[in-house]
LOVORO-62002 format. One record per residue (C-alpha): residue number from 0; chain; y, x, z. Coordinates in nm, 3 decimals, always signed. Example, Ala and Ser with C-alpha at 12.3 -4.5 7.8 and 13.67 -1.06 7.14 Angstrom:
BEGIN
<0; 'A'; <-0.450; +1.230; +0.780>>
<1; 'A'; <-0.106; +1.367; +0.714>>
//
This chain:
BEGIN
<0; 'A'; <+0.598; +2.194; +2.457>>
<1; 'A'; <+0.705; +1.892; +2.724>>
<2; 'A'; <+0.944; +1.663; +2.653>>
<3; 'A'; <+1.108; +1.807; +2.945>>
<4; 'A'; <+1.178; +2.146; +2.815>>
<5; 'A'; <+1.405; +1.971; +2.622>>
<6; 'A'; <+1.628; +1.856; +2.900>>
<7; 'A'; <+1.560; +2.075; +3.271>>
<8; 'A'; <+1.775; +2.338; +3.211>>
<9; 'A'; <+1.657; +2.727; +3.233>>
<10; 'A'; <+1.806; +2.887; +3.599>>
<11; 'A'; <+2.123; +3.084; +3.503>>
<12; 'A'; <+2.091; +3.250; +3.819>>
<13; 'A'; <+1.762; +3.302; +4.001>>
<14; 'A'; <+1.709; +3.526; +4.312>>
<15; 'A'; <+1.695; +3.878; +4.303>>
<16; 'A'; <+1.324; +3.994; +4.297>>
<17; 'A'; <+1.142; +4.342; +4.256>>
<18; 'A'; <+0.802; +4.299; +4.103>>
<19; 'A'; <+0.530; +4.491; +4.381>>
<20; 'A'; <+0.306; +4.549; +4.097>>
<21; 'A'; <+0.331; +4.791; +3.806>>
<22; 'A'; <+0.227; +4.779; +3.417>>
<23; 'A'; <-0.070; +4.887; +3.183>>
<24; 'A'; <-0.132; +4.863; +2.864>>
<25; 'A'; <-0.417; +4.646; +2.720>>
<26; 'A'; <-0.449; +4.640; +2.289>>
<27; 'A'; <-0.106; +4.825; +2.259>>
<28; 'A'; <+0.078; +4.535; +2.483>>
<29; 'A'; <+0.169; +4.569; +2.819>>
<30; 'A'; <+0.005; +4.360; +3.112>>
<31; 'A'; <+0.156; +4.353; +3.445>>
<32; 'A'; <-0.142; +4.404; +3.701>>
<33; 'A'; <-0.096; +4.381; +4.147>>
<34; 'A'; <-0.323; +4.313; +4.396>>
<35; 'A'; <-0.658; +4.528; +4.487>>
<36; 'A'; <-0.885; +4.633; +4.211>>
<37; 'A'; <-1.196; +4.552; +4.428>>
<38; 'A'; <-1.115; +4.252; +4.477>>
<39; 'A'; <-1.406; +3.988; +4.385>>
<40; 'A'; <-1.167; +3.751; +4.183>>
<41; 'A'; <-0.963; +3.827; +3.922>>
<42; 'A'; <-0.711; +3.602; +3.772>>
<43; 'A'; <-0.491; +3.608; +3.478>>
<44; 'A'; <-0.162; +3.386; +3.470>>
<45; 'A'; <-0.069; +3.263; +3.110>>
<46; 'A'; <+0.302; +3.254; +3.120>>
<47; 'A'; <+0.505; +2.983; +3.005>>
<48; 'A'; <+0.750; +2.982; +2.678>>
<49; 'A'; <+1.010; +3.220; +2.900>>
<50; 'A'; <+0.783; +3.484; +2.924>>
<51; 'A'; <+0.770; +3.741; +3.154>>
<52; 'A'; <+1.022; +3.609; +3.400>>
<53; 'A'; <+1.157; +3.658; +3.818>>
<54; 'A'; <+0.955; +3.346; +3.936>>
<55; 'A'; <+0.623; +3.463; +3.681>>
<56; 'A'; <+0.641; +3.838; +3.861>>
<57; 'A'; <+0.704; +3.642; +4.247>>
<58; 'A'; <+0.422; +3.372; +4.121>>
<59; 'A'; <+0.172; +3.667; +4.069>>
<60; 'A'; <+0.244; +3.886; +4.350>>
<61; 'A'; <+0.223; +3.575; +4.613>>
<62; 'A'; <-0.117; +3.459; +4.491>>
<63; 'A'; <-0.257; +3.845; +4.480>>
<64; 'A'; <-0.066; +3.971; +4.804>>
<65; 'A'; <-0.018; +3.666; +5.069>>
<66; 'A'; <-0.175; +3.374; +4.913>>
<67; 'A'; <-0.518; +3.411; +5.135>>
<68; 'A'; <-0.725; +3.674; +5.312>>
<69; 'A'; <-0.904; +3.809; +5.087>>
<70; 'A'; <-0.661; +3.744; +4.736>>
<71; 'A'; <-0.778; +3.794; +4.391>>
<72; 'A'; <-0.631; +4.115; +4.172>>
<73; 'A'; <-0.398; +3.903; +3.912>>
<74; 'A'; <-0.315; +4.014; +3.567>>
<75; 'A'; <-0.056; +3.905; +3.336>>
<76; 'A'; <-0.043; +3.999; +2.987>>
<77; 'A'; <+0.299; +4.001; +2.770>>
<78; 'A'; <+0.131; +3.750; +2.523>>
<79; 'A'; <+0.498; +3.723; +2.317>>
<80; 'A'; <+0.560; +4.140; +2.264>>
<81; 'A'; <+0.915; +4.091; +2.450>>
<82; 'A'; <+1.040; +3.749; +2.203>>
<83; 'A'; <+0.992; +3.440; +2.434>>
<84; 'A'; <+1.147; +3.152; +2.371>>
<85; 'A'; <+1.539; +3.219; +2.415>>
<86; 'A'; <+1.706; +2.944; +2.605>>
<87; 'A'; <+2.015; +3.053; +2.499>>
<88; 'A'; <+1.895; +2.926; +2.150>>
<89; 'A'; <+1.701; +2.637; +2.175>>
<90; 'A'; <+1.943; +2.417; +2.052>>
<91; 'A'; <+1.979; +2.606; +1.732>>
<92; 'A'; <+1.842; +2.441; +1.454>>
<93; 'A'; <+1.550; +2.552; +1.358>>
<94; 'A'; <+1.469; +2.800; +1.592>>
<95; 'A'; <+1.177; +2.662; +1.789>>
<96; 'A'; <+1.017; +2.531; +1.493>>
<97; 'A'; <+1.024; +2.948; +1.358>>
<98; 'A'; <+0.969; +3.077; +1.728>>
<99; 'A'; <+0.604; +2.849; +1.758>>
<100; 'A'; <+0.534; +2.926; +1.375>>
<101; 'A'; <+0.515; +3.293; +1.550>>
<102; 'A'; <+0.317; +3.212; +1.841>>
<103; 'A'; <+0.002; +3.073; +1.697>>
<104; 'A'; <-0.239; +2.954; +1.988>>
<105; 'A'; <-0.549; +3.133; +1.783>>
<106; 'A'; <-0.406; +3.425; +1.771>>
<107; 'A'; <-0.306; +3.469; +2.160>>
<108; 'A'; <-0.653; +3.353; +2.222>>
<109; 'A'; <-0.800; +3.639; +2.062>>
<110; 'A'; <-0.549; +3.871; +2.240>>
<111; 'A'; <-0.672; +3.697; +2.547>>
<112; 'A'; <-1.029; +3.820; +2.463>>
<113; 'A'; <-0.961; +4.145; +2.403>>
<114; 'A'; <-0.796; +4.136; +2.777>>
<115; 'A'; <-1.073; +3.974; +2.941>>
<116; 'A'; <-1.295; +4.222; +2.783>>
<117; 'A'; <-1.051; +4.485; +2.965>>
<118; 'A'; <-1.121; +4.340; +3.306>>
<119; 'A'; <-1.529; +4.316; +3.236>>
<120; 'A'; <-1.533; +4.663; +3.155>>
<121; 'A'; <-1.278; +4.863; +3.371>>
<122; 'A'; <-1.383; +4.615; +3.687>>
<123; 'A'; <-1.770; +4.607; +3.662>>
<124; 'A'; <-1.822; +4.430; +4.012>>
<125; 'A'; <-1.565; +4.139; +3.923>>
<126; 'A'; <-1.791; +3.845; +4.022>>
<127; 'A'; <-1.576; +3.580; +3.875>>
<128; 'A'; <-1.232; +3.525; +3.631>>
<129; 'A'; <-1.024; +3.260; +3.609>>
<130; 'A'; <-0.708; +3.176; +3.399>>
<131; 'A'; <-0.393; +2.955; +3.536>>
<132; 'A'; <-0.167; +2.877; +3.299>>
<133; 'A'; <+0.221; +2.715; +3.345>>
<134; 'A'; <+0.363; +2.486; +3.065>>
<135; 'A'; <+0.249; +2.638; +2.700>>
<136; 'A'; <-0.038; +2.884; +2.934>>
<137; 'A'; <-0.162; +2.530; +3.048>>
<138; 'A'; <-0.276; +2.434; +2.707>>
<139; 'A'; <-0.388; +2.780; +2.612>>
<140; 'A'; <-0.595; +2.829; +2.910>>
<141; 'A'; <-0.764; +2.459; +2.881>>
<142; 'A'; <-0.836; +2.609; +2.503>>
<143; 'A'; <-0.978; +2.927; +2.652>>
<144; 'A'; <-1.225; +2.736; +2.843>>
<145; 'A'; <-1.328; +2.537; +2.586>>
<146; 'A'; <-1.419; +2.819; +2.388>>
<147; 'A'; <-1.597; +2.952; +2.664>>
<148; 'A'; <-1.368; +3.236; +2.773>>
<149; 'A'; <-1.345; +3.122; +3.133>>
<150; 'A'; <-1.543; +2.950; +3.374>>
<151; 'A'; <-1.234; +2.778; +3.522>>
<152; 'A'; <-0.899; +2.694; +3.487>>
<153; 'A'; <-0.553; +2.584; +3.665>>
<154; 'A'; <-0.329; +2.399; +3.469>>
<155; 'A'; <+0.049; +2.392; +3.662>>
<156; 'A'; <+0.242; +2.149; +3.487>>
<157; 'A'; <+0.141; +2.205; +3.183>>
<158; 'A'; <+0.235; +2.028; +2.815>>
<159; 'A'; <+0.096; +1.951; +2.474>>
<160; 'A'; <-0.221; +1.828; +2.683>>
<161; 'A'; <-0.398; +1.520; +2.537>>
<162; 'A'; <-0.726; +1.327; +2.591>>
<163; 'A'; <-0.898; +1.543; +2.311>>
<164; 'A'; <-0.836; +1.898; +2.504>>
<165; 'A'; <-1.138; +1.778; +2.726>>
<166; 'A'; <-1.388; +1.797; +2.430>>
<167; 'A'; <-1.597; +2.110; +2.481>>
<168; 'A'; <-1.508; +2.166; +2.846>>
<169; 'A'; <-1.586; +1.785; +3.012>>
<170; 'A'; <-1.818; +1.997; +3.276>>
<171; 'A'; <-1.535; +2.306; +3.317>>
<172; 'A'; <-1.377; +2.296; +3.654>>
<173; 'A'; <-1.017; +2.234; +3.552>>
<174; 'A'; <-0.738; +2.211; +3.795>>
<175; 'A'; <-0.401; +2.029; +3.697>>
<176; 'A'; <-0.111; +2.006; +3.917>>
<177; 'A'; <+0.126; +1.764; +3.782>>
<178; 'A'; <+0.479; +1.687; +3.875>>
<179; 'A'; <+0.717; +1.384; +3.842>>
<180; 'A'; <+0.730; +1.486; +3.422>>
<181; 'A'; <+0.395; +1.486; +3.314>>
<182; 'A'; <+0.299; +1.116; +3.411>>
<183; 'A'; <+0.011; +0.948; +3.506>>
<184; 'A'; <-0.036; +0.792; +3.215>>
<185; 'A'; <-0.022; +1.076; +2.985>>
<186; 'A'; <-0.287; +1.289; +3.175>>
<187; 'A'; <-0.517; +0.972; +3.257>>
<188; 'A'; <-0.741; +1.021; +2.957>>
<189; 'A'; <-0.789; +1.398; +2.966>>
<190; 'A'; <-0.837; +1.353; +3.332>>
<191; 'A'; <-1.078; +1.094; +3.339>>
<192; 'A'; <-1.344; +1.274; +3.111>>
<193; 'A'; <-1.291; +1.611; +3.252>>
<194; 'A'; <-1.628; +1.593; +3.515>>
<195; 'A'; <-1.489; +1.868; +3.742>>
<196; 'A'; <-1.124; +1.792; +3.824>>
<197; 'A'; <-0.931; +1.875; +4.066>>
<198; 'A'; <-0.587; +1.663; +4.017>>
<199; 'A'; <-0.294; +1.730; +4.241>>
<200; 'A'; <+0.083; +1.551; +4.201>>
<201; 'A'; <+0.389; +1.692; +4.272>>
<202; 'A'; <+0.581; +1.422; +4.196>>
<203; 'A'; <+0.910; +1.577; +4.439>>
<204; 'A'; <+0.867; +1.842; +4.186>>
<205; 'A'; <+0.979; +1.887; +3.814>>
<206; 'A'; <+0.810; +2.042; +3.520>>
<207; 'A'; <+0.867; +2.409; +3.495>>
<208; 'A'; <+0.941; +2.419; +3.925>>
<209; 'A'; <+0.654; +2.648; +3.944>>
<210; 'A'; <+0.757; +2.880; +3.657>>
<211; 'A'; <+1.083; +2.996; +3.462>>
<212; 'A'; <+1.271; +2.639; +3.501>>
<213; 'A'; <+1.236; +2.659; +3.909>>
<214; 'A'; <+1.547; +2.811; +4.127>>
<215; 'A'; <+1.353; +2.950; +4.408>>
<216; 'A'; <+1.688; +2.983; +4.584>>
<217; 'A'; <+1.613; +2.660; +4.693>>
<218; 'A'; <+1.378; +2.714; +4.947>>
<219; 'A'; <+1.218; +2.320; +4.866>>
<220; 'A'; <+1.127; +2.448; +4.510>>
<221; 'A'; <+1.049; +2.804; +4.623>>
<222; 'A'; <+0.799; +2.656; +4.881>>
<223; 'A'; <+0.641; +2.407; +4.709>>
<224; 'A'; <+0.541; +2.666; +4.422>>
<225; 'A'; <+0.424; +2.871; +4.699>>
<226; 'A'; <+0.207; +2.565; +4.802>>
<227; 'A'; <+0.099; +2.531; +4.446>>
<228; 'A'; <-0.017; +2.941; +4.448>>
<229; 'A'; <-0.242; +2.843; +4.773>>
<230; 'A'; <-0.412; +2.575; +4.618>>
<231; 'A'; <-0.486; +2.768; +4.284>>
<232; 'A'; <-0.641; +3.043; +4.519>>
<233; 'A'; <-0.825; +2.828; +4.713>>
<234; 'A'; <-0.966; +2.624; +4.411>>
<235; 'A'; <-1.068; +2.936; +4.209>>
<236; 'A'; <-1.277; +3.080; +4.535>>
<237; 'A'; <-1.428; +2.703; +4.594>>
<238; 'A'; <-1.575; +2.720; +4.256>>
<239; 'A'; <-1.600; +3.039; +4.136>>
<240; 'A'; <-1.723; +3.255; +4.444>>
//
């Protein structure tokens, strides 16, 4: 995870918001699913450590409901069963080290396949799938493309990202959107040998703004993540459709 999970605290209080979507079940997990089913894009959001959260649920239902004219259907699986990362504990000793023991990246990538196999076969005139991923779902969806899972990907400040995570993928479109805690200099190397990026700074913004750590009461934060939404629309249709 970023260094900055350690310090950017975790919203006590966040708006009040009622998800317009509703839940399925995919593999005996649930997976919150809004927008139109006919719908030529589908995208699946990769949540970050917090899980299904407020900002995750608003995130999803702005891209699939007001982000463009013709939005994609988005899908968002509970990758941790209902056990994110508790904020109320991360100080504990020990308790992240246990908590990411649990959450092994190989086995939420196959979970992810056996949800993208969902949307093949329950969707048949899809034309195109794409993953965007926040924090922890930044580095899992750069993995899923380079295993081939996806044809692109949209990292929002995401962590645990090096140089090496473009091996595999250098000809992937990748988009990252970076704020004032994921430097330049950290992303320079992955960015430089990805062919296809599309690299956008927030540096106003902090890591997490986008996600759990943002307080969308602030209408700033709450409209700059809505400007981050557009942008991850409009790059999925610019390269996928």
């Amino acid at each position: 995870m970023a260094e900055a999970c350690d310090v950017i605290p975790v919203p006590e209080f966040t708006p009040d918001y009622t998800p317009k979507g509703e839940f399925l079940t995919i593999a005996d997990r649930p997976v919150y699913k809004v927008g139109s089913p006919t719908s030529d894009l589908v995208l699946i959001c990769i949540y970050d450590v917090f899980g299904l959260h407020k900002n995750t649920f608003q995130g999803a239902d702005y891209l699939a409901l007001q982000s463009s004219a013709a939005p994609p259907l988005v899908l968002m699986p509970d990758f941790f069963e209902g056990k994110p990362l508790d904020p109320a504990r991360m100080k504990e000793e020990g308790y992240r080290e246990s908590w990411r023991a649990s959450n092994s990246d190989t086995e939420h990538l196959a979970y992810l396949e056996r949800v993208l196999s969902y949307v093949k076969q329950t969707y048949p005139g899809v034309k195109a799938i794409g993953l965007y991923g926040f924090c922890w779902g930044g580095k899992l969806s750069i993995m899923a493309a380079k295993h081939a899972l996806v044809s692109a990907v949209s990292l929002i400040h995401p962590s645990r990202l090096s140089e090496l995570d473009a091996d595999g993928c250098e000809s992937v479109p990748v988009q990252i959107i970076a704020t004032k805690d994921e430097s330049v200099e950290s992303l320079a190397g992955l960015v430089g040998r990805l062919e296809k990026c599309e690299y956008v700074r927030m540096d106003d913004m902090f890591h997490g703004f986008a996600a759990a750590r943002g307080d969308w009461g602030v209408e700033e934060q709450k409209e700059r993540a809505q400007e981050a939404f557009r942008l991850v629309a409009e790059f999925f249709k610019r390269v996928l459709l």
